[in-house]
C-alpha positions as CSV (number, residue, x, y, z in Angstrom):
1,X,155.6,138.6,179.3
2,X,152.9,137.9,181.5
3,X,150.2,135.5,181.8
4,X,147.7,138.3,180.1
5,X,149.7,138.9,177.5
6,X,150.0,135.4,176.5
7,X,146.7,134.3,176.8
8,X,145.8,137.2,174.7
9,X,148.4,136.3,172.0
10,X,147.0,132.5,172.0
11,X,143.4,133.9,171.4
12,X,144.9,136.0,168.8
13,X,146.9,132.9,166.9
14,X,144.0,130.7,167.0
15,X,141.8,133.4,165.5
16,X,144.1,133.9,162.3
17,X,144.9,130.2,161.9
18,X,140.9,129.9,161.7
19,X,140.8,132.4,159.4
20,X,143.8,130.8,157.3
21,X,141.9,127.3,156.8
22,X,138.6,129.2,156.0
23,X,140.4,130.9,153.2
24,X,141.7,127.7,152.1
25,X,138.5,125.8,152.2
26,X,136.8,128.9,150.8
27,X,138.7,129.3,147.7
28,X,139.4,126.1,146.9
29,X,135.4,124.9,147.0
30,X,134.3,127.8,145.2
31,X,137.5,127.6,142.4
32,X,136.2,123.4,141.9
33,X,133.0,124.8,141.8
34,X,133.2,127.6,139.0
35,X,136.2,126.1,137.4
36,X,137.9,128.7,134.7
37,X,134.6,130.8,133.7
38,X,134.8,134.0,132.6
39,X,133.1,135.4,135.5
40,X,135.0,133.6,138.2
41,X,138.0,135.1,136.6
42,X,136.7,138.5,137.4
43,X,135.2,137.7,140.7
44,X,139.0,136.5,141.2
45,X,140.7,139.9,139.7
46,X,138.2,142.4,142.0
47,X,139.1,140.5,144.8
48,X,142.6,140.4,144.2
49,X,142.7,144.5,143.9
50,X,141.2,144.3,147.6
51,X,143.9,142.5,148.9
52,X,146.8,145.0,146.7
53,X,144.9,147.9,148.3
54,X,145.0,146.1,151.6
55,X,148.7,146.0,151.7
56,X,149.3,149.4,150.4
57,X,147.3,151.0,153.1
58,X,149.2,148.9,155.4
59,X,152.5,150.0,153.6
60,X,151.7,153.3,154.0
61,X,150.9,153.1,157.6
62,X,154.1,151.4,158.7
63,X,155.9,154.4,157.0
64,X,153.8,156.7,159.0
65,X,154.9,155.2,161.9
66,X,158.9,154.8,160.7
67,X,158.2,158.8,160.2
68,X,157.3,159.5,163.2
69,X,159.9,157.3,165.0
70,X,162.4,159.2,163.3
71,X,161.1,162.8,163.7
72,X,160.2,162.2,167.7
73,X,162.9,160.7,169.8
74,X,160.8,160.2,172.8
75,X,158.6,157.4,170.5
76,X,161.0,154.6,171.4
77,X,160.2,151.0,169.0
78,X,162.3,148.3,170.4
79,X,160.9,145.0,168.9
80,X,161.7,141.7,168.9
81,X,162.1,139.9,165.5
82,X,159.9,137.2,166.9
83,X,157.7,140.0,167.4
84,X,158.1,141.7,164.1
85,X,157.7,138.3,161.9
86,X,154.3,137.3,164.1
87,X,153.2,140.9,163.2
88,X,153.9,139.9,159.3
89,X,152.6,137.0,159.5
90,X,149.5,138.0,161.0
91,X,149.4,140.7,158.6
92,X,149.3,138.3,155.4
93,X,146.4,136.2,156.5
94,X,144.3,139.1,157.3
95,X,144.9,140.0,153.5
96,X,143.9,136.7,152.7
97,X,141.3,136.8,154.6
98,X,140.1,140.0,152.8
99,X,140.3,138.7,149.4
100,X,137.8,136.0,151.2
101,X,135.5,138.1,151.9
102,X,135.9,140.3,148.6
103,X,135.4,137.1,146.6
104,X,132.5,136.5,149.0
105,X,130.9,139.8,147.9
106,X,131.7,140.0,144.2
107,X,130.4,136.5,143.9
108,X,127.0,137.3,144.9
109,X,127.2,140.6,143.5
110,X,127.9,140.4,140.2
């Protein structure tokens, strides 16, 4: 791995973590401040269809890609599993950080 590479996954790293503790303070302020009302609730159940929908289109994309792996033999995928569970992991705050910004737009949309 070279220096580019790393710098580039460090960028990356502090980016999501960012985006993790924004979620957190996010949702938690908003959930003290709205408490269990009816419209929360909904605000809450939009958001959450975001994020499902997030993950299926990502589902459906990594089996594109398995697909295609399988029907061309010159597409080579030789990953780590470092690799693979930084991918995931990555992959799972982004979601998160959908559902954010969904909550973010049904709350001052509805």
């Amino acid at each position: 791995m070279n220096l580019y590479t790393a710098i580039m996954i460090i960028i990356f790293s502090l980016i999501v973590l960012l985006m993790f503790f924004y979620n957190m303070l996010y949702q938690g302020k908003t959930a003290y401040k709205y408490g269990n009302d009816e419209r929360w609730k909904r605000v809450e159940e939009k958001a959450n269809a975001v994020m499902i929908n997030f993950f299926y289109v990502i589902t459906v994309v990594c089996g594109l890609v398995i697909l295609c792996s399988i029907f061309w033999k010159e597409l080579n995928l030789d990953i780590s599993l470092r690799s693979a569970l930084t991918v995931i992991i990555f992959i799972i705050v982004i979601g998160n950080f959908c559902r954010t910004c969904a909550m973010k737009y049904f709350d001052k949309n509805m």
